[in-house]
N, C-alpha and C positions, 0 to 999 in steps of 0.2 A: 133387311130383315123386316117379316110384316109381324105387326104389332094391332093388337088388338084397340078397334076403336077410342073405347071408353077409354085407354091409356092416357091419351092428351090432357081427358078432362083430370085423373089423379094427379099426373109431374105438374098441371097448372093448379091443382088445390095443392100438393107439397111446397113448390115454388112459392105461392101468394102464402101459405103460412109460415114458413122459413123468412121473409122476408117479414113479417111481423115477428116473428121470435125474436130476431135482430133489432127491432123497432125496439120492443117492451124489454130486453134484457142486454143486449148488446152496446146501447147507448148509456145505461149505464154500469158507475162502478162496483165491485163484489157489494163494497159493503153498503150501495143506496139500494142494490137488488136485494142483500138478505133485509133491509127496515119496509121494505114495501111490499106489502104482502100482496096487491092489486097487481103486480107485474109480475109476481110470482104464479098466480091464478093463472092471468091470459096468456101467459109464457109453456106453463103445462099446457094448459088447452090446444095453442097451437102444435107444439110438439103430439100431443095426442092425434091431432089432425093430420098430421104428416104421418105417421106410423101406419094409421087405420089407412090414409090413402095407398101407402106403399104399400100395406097388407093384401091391397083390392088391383093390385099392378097386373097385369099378364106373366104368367113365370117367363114367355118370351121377352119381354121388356127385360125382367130381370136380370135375365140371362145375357142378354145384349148390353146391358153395361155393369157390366161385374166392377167397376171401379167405385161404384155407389154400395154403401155398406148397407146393403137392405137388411139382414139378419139384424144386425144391431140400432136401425130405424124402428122396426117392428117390437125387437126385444124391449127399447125402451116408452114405445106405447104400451105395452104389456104390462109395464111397471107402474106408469103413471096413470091405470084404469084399475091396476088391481094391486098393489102392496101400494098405495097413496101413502100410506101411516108412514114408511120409508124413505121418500123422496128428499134427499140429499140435495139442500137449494145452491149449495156453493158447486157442486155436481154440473146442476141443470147450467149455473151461469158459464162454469167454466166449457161446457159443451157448445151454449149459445153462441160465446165468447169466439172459440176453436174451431169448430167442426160446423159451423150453419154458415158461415160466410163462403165454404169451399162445396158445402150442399148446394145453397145458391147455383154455382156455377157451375158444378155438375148437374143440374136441372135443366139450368138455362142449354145446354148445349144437347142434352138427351131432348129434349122438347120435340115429339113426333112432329110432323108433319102434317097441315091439314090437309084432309082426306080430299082427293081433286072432283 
């Protein structure tokens, strides 16, 4: 499947921020993630960067790996640019916790190809 250039550079900025999500929330526990509001911050952020990158994917990317939840990557950068006042920290960890170690590896294996 051809995939749009610029693809490589978004799975490697989703990837390198997934792998800092894990960094800043994943190493630790619920309750040192909900006392530390510095890891709460960089933890959005990255997540933020990951949605906006999947936002900027190729719908062919997308569509070549339906096993990655882009709907709900994007839905949750939506949330954490615009209903902030909202954001559910036990939420964000348990996601970080769940769902970003298998992101990870659904990245690492979607990872185009550099162009020859």
């Amino acid at each position: 499947m051809r995939h749009e250039p610029r693809d490589a550079a978004y799975v490697w900025d989703m990837l390198e921020a997934a792998k800092r999500a894990y960094a800043y929330a994943g190493a630790l526990s619920l309750e040192s993630y909900l006392a530390d509001h510095m890891a709460q911050a960089a933890t959005e952020r990255v997540l933020g960067i990951i949605g906006e990158a999947a936002r900027h994917l190729s719908a062919s990317f997308r569509e070549g790996h339906p096993g990655i939840p882009w709907a709900s990557i994007i839905g949750q950068r939506n949330v954490l640019a615009h209903e902030y006042g909202s954001i559910d920290q036990t939420r964000i960890w348990v996601l970080v916790t769940d769902r970003i170690p298998e992101l990870i590896t659904q990245l690492e294996d979607a990872m185009p190809e550099p162009p020859a």
